[in-house]
Backbone as ProteinMPNN parsed JSONL, in Angstrom:
{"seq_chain_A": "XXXXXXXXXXXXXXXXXXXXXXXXXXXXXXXXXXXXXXXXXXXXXXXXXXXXXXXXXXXXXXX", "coords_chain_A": {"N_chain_A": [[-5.868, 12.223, -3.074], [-3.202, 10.575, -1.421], [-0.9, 8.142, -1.247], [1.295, 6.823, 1.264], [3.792, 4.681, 2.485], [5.606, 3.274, 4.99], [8.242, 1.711, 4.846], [9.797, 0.392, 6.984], [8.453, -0.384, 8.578], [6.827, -2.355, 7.548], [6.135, -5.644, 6.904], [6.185, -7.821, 4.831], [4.131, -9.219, 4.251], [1.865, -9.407, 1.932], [-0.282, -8.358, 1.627], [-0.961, -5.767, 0.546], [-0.595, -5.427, -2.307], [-1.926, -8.426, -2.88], [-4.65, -7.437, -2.719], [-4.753, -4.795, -3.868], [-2.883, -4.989, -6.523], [-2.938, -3.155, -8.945], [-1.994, -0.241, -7.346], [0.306, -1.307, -5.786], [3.58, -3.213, -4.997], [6.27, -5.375, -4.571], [9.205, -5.304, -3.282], [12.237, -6.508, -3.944], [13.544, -7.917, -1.728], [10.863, -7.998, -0.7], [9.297, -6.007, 0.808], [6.793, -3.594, 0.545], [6.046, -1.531, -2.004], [5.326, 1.831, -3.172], [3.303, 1.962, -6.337], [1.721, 4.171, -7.973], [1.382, 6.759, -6.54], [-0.23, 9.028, -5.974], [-2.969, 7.594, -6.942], [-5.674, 8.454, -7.324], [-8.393, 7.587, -8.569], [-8.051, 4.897, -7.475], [-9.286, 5.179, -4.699], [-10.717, 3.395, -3.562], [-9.992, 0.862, -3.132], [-7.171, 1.029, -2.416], [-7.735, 2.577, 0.082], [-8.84, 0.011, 1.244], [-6.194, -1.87, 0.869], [-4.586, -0.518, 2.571], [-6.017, -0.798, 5.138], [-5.787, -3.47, 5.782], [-3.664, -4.44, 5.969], [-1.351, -5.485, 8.451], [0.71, -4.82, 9.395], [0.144, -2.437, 9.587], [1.71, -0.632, 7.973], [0.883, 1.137, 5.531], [-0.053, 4.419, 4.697], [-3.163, 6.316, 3.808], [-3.69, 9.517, 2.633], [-6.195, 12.64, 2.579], [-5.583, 14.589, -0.32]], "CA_chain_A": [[-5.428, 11.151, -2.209], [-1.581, 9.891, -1.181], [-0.821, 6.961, -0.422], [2.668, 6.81, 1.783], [4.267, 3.414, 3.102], [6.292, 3.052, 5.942], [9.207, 0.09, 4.587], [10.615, -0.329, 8.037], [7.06, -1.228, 9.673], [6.747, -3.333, 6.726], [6.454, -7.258, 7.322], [6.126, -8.245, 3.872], [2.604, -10.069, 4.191], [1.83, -8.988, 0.583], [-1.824, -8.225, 1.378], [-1.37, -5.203, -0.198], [-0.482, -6.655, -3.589], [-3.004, -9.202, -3.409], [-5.99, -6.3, -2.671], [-4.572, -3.731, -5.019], [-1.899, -4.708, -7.554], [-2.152, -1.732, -9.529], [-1.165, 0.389, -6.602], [1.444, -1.919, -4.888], [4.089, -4.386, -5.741], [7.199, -6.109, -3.535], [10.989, -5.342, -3.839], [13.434, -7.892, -3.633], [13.379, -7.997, 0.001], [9.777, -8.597, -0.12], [8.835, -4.933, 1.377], [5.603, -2.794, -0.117], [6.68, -0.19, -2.988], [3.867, 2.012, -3.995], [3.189, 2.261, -7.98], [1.095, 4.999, -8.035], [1.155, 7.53, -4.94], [-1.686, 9.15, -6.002], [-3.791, 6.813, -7.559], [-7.408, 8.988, -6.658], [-9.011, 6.787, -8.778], [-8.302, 3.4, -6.796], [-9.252, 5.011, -3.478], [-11.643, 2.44, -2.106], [-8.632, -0.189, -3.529], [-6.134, 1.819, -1.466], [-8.477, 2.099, 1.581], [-8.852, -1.676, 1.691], [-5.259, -2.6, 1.347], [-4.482, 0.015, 4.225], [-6.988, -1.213, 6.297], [-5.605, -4.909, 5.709], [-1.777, -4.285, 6.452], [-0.897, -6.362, 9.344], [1.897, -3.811, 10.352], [0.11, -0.673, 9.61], [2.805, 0.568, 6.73], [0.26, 1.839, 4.695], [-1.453, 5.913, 5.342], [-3.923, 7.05, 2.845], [-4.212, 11.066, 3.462], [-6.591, 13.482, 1.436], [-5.015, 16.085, -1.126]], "C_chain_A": [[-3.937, 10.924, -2.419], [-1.647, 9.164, -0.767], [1.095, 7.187, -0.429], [3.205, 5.523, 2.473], [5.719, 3.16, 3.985], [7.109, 1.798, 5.389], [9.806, -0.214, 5.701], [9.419, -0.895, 8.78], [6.573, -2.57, 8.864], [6.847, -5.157, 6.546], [6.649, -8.284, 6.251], [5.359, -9.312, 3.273], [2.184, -10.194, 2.93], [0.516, -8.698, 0.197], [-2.239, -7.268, 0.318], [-1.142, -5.217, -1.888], [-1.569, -7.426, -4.105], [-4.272, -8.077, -3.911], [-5.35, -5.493, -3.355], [-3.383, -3.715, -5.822], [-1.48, -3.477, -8.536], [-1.737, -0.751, -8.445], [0.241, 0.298, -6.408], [2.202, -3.289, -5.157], [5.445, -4.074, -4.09], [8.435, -5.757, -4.296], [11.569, -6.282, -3.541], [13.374, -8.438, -2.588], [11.725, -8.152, 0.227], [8.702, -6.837, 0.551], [8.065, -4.458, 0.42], [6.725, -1.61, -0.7], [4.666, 0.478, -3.473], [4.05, 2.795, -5.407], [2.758, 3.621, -8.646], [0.677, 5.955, -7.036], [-0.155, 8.251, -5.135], [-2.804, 8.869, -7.122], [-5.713, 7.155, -7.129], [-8.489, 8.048, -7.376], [-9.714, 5.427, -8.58], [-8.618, 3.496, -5.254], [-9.902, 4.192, -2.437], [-10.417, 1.212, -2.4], [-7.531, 0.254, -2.228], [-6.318, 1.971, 0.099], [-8.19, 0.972, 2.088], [-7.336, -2.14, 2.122], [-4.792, -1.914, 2.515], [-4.868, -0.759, 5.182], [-6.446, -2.909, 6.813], [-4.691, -4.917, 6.022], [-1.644, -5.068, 7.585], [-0.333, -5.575, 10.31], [1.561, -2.377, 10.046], [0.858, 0.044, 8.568], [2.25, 1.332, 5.817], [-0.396, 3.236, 5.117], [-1.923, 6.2, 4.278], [-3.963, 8.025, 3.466], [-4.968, 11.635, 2.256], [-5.212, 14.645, 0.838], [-5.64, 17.25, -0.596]], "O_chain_A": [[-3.462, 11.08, -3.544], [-2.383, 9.06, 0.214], [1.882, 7.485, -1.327], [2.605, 5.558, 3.547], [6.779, 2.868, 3.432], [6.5, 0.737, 5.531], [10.507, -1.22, 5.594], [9.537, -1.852, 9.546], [6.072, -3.572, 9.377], [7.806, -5.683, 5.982], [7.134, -9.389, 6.491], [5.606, -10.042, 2.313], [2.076, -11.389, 2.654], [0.069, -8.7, -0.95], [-3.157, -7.397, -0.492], [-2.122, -4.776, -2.488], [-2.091, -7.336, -5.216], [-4.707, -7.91, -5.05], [-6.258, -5.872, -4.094], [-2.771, -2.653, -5.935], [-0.388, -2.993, -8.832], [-0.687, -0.269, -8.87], [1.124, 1.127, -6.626], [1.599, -4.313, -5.478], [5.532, -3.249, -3.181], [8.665, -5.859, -5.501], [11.154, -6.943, -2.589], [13.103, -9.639, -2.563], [11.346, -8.432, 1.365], [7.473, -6.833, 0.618], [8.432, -4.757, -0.716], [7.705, -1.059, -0.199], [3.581, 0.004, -3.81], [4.672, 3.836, -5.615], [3.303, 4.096, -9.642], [-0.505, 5.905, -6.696], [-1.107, 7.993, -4.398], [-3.335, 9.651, -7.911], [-6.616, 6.388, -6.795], [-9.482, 7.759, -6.708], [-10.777, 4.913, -8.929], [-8.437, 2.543, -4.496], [-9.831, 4.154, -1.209], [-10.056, 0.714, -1.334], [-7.319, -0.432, -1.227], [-5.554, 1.688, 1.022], [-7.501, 0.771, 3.088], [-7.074, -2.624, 3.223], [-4.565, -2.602, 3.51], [-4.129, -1.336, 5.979], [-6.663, -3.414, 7.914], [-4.656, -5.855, 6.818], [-2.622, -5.746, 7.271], [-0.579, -5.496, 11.514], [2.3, -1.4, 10.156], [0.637, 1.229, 8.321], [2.924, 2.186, 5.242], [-1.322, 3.156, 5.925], [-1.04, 6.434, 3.453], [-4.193, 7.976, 4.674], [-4.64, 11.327, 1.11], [-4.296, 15.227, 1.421], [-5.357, 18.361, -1.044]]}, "name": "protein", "num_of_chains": 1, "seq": "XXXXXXXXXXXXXXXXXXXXXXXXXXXXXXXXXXXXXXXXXXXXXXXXXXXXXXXXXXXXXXX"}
């Protein structure tokens, strides 16, 4: 699994944060950073905050 994040589609909601802190954390500006790009272990974590994004910035793809 990869997880890739779009920072210009980015709204800075912080869903994904809330739903998966070890993945994903906020830069200064508030925009999604991801912690762990491939974090295969947290993929239903990673799913969810995708799925929850507001603005879409999140893609999970298989390896």
């Amino acid at each position: 699994m990869r997880i890739t994040v779009d920072t210009g589609r980015c709204v800075g909601a912080g869903q994904c944060v809330l739903t998966a802190p070890d993945l994903f954390d906020q830069d200064d500006d508030g925009l999604v950073t991801v912690l762990d790009p491939a974090a295969g272990t947290l993929a239903v974590a990673a799913r969810e905050a995708a799925a929850l994004c507001p603005s879409g910035a999140i893609s999970i793809a298989a390896d």
